[in-house]
C-alpha positions as CSV (number, residue, x, y, z in Angstrom):
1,X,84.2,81.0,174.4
2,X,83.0,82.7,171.3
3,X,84.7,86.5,170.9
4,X,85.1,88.1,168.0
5,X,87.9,90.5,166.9
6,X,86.0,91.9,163.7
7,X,84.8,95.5,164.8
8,X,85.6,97.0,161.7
9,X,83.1,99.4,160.3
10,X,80.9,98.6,157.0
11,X,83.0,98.8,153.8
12,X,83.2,102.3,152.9
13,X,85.1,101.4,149.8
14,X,82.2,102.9,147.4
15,X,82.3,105.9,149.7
16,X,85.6,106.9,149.0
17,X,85.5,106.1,145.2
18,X,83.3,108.0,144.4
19,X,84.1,111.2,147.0
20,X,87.8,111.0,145.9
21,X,86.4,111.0,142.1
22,X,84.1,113.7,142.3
23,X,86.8,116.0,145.1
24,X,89.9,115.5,142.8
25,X,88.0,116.4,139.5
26,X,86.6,119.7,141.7
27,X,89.9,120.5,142.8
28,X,90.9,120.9,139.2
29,X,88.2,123.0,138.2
30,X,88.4,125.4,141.7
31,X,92.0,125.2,140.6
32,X,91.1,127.0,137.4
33,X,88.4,129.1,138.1
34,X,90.1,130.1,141.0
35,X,93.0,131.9,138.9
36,X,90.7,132.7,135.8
37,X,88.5,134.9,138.8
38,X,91.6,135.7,140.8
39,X,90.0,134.6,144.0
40,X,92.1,133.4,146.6
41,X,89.5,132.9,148.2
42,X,88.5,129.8,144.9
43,X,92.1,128.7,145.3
44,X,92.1,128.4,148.9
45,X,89.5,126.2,149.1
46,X,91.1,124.1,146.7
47,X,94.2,124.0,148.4
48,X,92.0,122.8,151.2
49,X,90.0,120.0,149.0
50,X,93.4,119.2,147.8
51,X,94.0,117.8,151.3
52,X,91.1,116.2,151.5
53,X,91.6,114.3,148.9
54,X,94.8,113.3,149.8
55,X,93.1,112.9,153.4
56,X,90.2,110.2,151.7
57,X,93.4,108.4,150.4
58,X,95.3,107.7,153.0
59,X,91.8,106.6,155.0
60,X,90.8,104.7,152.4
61,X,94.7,102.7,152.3
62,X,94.4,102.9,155.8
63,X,91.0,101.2,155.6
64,X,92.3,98.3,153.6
65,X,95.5,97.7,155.3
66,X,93.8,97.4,158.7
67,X,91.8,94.1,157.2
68,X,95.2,92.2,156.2
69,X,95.1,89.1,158.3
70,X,98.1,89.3,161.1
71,X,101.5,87.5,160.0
72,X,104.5,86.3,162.4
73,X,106.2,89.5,162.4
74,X,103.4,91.9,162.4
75,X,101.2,90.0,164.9
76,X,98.7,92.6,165.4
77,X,98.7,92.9,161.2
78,X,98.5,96.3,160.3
79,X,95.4,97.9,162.1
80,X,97.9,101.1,163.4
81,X,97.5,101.9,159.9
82,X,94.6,104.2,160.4
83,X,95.9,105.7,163.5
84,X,98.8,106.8,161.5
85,X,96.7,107.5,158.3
86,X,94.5,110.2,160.6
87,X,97.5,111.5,161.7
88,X,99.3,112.6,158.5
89,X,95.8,113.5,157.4
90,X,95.7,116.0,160.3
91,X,99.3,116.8,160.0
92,X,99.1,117.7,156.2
93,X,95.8,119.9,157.2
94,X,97.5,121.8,159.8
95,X,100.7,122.7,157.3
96,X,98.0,123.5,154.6
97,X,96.1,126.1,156.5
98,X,99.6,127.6,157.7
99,X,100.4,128.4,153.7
100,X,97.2,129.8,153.3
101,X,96.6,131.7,156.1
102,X,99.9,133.2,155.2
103,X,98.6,134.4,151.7
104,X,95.8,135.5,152.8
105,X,97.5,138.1,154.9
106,X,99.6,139.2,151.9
107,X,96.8,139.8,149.9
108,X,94.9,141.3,152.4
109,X,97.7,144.2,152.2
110,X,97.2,144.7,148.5
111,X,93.8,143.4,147.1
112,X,93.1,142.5,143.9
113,X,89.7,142.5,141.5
114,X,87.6,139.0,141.8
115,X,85.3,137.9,139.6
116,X,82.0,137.4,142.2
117,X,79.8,135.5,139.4
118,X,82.4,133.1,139.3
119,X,83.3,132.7,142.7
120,X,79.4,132.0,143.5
121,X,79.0,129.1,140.9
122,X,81.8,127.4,141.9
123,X,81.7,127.6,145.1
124,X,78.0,126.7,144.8
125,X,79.2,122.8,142.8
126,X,81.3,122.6,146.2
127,X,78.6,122.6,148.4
128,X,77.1,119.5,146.8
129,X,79.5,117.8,146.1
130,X,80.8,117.8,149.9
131,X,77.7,117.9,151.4
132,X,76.6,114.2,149.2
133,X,80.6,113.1,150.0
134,X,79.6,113.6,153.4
135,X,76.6,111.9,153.7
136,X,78.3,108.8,152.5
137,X,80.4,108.4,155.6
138,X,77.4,109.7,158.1
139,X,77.0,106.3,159.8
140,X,80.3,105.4,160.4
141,X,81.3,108.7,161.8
142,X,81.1,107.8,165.3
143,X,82.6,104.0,165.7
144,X,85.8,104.9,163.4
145,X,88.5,108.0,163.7
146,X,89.5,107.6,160.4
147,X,86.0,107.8,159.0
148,X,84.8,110.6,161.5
149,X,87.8,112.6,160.0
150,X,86.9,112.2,156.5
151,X,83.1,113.3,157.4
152,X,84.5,116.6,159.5
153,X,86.6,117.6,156.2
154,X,83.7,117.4,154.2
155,X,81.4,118.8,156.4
156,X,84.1,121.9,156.7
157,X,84.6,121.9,153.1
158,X,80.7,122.1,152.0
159,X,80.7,125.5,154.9
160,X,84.2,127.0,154.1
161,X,82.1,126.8,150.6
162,X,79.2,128.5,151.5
163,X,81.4,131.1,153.0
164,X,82.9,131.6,149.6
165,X,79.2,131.6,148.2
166,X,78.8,134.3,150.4
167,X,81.8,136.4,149.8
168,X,81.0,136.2,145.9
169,X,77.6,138.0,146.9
170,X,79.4,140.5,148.8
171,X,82.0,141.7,146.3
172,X,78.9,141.7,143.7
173,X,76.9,143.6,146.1
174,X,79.9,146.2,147.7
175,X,82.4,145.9,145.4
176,X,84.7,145.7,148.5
177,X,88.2,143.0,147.2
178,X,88.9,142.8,150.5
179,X,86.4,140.4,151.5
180,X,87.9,137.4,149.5
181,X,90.9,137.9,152.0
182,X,88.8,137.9,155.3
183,X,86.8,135.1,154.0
184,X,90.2,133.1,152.9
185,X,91.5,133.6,156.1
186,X,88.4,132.3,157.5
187,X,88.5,129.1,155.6
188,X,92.1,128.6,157.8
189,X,90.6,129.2,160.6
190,X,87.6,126.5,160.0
191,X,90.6,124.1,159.0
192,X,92.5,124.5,162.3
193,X,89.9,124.6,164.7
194,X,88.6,120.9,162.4
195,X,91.1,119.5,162.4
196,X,93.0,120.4,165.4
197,X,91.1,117.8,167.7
198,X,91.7,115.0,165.3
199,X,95.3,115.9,165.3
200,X,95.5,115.6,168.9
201,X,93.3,112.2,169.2
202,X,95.3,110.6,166.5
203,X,98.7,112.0,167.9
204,X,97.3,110.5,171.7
205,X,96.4,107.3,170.3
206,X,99.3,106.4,168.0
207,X,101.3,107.1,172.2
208,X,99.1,104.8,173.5
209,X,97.1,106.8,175.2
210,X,94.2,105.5,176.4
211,X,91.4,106.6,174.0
212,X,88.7,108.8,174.4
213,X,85.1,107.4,175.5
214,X,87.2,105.2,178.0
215,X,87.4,106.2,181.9
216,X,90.2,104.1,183.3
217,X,89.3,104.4,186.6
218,X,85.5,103.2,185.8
219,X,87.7,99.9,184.3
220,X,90.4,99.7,187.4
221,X,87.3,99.9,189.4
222,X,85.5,97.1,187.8
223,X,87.7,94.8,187.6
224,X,88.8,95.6,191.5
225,X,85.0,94.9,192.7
226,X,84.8,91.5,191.1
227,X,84.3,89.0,193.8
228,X,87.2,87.1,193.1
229,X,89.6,90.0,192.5
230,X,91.8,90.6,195.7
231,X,93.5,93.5,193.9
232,X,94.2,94.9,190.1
233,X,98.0,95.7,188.7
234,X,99.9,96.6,185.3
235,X,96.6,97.6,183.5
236,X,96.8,99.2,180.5
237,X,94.5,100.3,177.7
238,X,95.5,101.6,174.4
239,X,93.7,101.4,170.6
240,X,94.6,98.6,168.2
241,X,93.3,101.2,165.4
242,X,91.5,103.3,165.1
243,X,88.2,100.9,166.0
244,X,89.4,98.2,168.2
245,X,90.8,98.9,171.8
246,X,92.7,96.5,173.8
247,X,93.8,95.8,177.0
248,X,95.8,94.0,179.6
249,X,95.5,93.6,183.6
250,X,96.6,91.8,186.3
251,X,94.1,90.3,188.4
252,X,95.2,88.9,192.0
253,X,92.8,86.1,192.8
254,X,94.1,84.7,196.2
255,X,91.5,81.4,196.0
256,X,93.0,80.5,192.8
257,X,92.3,81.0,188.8
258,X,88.5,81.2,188.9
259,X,88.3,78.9,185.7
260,X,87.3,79.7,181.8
261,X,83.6,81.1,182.8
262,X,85.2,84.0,185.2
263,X,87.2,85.0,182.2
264,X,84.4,84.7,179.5
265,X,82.2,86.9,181.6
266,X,84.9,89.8,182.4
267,X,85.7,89.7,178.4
268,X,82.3,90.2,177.8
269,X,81.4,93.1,180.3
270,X,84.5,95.0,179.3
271,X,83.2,94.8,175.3
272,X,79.7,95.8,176.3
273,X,80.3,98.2,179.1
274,X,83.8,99.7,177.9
275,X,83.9,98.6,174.4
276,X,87.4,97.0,175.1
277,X,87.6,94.7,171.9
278,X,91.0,92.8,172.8
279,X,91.1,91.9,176.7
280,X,94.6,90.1,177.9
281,X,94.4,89.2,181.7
282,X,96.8,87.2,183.9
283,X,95.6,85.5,187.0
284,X,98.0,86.0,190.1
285,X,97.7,84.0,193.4
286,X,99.3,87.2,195.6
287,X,101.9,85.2,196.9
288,X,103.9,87.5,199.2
289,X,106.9,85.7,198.4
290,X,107.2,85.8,194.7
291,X,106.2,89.2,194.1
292,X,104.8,90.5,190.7
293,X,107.6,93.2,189.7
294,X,105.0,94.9,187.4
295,X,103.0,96.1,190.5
296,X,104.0,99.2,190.9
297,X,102.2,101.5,189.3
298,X,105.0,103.3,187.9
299,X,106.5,100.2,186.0
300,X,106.0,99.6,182.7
């Protein structure tokens, strides 16, 4: 039986080279232009590529780590890795756009001159460079957490940018300080509402929850209509990382263990129908006598 336990996205290695180059050397100049304009709004976008950057690093370690080949003590190797990574990324977000959401409210109270020209140009070298960062981890957005979260925190960052563009315009145009704060405390709000679902399906996988995409029931119910299958207990699914998803069952199979092709087939339809990567099942006879103490549903 041929199955495979190599689900791990293309190597986004150049990907995150070169967006970790190019958002750490913008940070620096946001950084400083940011001050030299007195724009919170500059510097709060910084503080927010800042953790993206730091966000691209811990996927990228994550990314390696999860390709280290399993040892005796770490028998799953070290594919959490990217749950965790996508965690602190979201973690390290959420503590971020608390800081500036706060200073934005101070400054709202007592606003102080920008300079718009600045603010625009920028701004402006943000929007490529996180729109073209972006684009690099386009395809693997939807198979891989880790990966989607990097592509959401660009995509926010090239917008939260062209809100900034904008805001530049408007002091220009009105002359009204006050916008920088609205728009900085806009750029929080983008943050939260990014990164706050990540933060929730990181912190439900890395509990073992089972992960999103999968119905349980749709699986319990599978496995319960195959001919063979008398009845289904202890069945649990949980993610590997943040690409692979495994599980374990209990099949009751009164006639006997329906041999090597039974199991080849239900590993394959719960990779191609559920996109369960890791399957585990035990074949139980149902003998009343020697009950399985895992049956309940409410053992673990």
């Amino acid at each position: 039986m041929s199955h495979s336990h190599n689900h791990q996205p293309a190597n986004y290695n150049r990907a995150f080279i070169i967006s970790v180059a190019l958002n750490s050397t913008f940070v620096v100049i946001e950084a400083v232009y940011g001050v030299l304009a007195n724009s919170l709004a500059l510097i709060a976008d910084a503080g927010h590529n800042l953790s993206d950057v730091l966000g691209l690093v811990f996927a990228w370690i994550a990314s390696l780590l999860v390709r280290r080949l399993p040892t005796s003590r770490r028998t799953f190797g070290f594919r959490r890795s990217s749950i965790l990574a996508a965690l602190l990324n979201a973690v390290f977000l959420l503590v971020v756009s608390g800081g500036l959401g706060w200073e934005a409210i101070q400054r709202l109270r007592e606003p102080a001159a920008v300079e718009g020209t600045t603010v625009i140009i920028v701004a402006a070298i943000g929007i490529v460079i996180n729109t073209g960062s972006a684009l690099m981890f386009l395809s693997g957005r939807k198979r891989d957490l880790n990966i989607r979260g990097a592509f959401l925190h660009l995509v926010a960052d090239a917008l939260v940018s062209v809100g900034v563009v904008l805001a530049g315009f408007a002091i220009l145009v009105t002359g009204w300080l006050w916008v920088d704060s609205v728009v900085s405390l806009i750029v929080t709000v983008v943050i939260v509402v990014g990164t706050w679902r990540l933060f929730r399906e990181s912190l439900s996988l890395i509990m073992d929850a089972v992960p999103a995409g999968i119905e349980p029931l749709a699986v319990r119910t599978y496995l319960r209509e195959l001919p063979e299958v008398a009845s289904v207990h202890d069945l649990h699914i949980w993610a590997m990382s943040t690409t692979e998803t495994a599980l374990m069952a209990h099949l009751v199979v009164p006639n006997g263990h329906p041999g090597d092709e039974f199991l080849a087939r239900v590993y394959r339809d719960l990779h191609d129908r559920f996109s369960i990567e890791h399957p585990t099942i035990q074949i139980e006879l149902g003998d009343a006598a020697i009950p399985c103490a895992l049956t309940p549903d409410n053992v673990v």
